[in-house]
C-alpha positions as CSV (number, residue, x, y, z in Angstrom):
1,X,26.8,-14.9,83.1
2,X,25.2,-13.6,79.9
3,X,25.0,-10.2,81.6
4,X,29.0,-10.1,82.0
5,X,29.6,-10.5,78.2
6,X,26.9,-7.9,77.3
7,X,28.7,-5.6,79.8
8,X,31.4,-6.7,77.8
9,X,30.3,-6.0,74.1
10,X,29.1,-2.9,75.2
11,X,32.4,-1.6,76.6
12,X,34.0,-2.7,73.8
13,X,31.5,-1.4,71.2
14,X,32.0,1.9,73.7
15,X,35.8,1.9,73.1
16,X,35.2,1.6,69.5
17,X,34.1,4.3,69.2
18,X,36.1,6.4,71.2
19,X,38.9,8.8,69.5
20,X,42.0,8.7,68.1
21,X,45.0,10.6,70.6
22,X,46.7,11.3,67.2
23,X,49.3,8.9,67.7
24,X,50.0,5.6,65.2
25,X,50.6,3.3,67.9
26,X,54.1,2.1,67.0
27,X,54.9,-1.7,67.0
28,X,55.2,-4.4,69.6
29,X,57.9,-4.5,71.7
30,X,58.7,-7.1,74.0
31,X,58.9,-4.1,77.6
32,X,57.0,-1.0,77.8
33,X,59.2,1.6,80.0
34,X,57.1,3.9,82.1
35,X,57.2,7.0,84.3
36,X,56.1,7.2,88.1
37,X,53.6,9.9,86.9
38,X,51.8,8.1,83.4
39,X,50.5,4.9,82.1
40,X,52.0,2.9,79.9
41,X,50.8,3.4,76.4
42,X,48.8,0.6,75.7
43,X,49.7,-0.4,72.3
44,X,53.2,-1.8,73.4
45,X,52.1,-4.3,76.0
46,X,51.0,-7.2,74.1
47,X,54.4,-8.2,72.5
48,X,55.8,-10.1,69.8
49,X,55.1,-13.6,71.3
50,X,51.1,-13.1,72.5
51,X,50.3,-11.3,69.2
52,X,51.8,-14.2,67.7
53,X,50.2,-17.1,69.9
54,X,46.9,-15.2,69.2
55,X,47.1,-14.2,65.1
56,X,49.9,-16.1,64.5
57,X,51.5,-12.8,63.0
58,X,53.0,-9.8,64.6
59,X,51.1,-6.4,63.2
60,X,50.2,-2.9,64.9
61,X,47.2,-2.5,66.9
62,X,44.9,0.6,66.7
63,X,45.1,3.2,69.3
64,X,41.9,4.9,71.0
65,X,40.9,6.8,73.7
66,X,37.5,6.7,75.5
67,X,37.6,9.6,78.3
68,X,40.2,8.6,80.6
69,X,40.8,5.0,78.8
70,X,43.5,4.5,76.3
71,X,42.9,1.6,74.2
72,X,44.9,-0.4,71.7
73,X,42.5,-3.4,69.8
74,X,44.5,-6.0,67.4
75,X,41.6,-7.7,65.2
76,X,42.1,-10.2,62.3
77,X,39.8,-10.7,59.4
78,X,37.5,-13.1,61.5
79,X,36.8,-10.4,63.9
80,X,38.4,-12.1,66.7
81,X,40.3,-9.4,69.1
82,X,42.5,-8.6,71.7
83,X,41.8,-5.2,73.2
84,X,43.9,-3.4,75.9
85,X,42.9,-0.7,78.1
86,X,44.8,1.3,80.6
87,X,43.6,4.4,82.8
88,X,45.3,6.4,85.5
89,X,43.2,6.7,89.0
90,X,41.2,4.6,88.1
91,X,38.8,2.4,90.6
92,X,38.6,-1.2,90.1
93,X,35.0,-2.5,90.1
94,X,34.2,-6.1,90.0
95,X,30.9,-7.5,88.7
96,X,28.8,-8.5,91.8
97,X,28.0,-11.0,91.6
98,X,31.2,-12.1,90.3
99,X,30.2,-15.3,88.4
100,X,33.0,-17.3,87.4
101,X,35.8,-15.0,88.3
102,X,38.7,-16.0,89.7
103,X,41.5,-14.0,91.7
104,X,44.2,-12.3,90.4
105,X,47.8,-13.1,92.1
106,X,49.8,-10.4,90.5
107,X,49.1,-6.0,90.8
108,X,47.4,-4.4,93.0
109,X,44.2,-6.6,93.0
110,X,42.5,-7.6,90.2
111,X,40.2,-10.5,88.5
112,X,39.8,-12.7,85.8
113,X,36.5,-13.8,84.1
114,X,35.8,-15.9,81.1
115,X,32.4,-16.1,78.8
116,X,31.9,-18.0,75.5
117,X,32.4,-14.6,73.5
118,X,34.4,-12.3,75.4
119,X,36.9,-13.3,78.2
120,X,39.2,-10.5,80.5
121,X,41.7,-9.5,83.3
122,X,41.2,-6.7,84.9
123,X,43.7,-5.6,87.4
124,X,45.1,-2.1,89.2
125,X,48.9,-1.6,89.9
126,X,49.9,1.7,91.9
127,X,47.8,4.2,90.3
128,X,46.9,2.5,86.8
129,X,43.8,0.2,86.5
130,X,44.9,-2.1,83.1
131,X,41.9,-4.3,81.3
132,X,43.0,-6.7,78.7
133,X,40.3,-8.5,76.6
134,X,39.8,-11.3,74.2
135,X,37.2,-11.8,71.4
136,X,36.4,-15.1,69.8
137,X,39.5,-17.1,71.2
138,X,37.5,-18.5,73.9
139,X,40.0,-18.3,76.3
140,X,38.8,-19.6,79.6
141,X,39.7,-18.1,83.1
142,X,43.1,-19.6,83.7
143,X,44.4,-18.5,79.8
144,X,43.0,-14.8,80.3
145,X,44.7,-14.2,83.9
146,X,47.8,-15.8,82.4
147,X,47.8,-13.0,79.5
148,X,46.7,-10.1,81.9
149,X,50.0,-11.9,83.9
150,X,51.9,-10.9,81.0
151,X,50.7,-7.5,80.6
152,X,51.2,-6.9,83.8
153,X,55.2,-7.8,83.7
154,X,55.2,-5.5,80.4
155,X,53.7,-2.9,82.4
156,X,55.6,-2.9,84.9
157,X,59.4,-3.9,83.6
């Protein structure tokens, strides 16, 4: 289990210190409209309400790009974050073993793990593979694959 989350940090740490695309990443909305042919841009997916129920305020997250991965990371002053990552053609690749991770019953196929640091849903829908992360919430299994629910539906709407 303690491998996952340090697969974990390290992806994170990894997106970190990825690039900026230029762009200023906008603010929540509540939908994200997308073309057949491109992902979503990540920074829209979270909404008002999560970013609420998770900082209990509504700011901007901070685009990246690592490679084919655009990111969008919200963190508050306690370091606790919520990152979300979305890639097009991108294979889905589940830890194996998969300790701990349940199912996904929306997209493509996809599953939900939890750890006592890091927890995420990673899911594919069509042609874009979508990660969503939290850091120091301790969200367990059930909570995580209810947000990556929610990104999915803001993906996809």
């Amino acid at each position: 289990m303690w491998k996952l989350g340090v697969m974990l940090v390290i992806g994170m740490l990894v997106v970190a210190c990825g690039g900026s695309d230029g762009s200023t990443g906008g603010e929540a909305t509540d939908t994200a409209a997308v073309s057949a042919t491109q992902t979503p841009d990540p920074c829209t997916l979270a909404g008002d309400a999560v970013l609420e129920a998770y900082f209990g305020e509504v700011f901007v997250g901070e685009p990246s790009e690592a490679g084919p991965i655009d990111s969008c990371t919200w963190r508050d002053a306690n370091a606790n974050s919520l990152l979300i990552q979305v890639a097009s053609d991108h294979a889905l690749t589940k830890p194996d073993p998969c300790e701990g991770c349940i199912a996904l019953s929306y997209g493509d196929d996809g599953y939900a793990a939890e750890s006592p640091f890091q927890s995420s849903a990673t899911f594919v829908s069509g042609s874009s593979w979508y990660s969503v992360t939290t850091t120091g919430f301790r969200d367990d299994a059930a909570s995580i694959a209810a947000l990556g629910e929610t990104i999915f539906t803001n993906a996809t709407s």
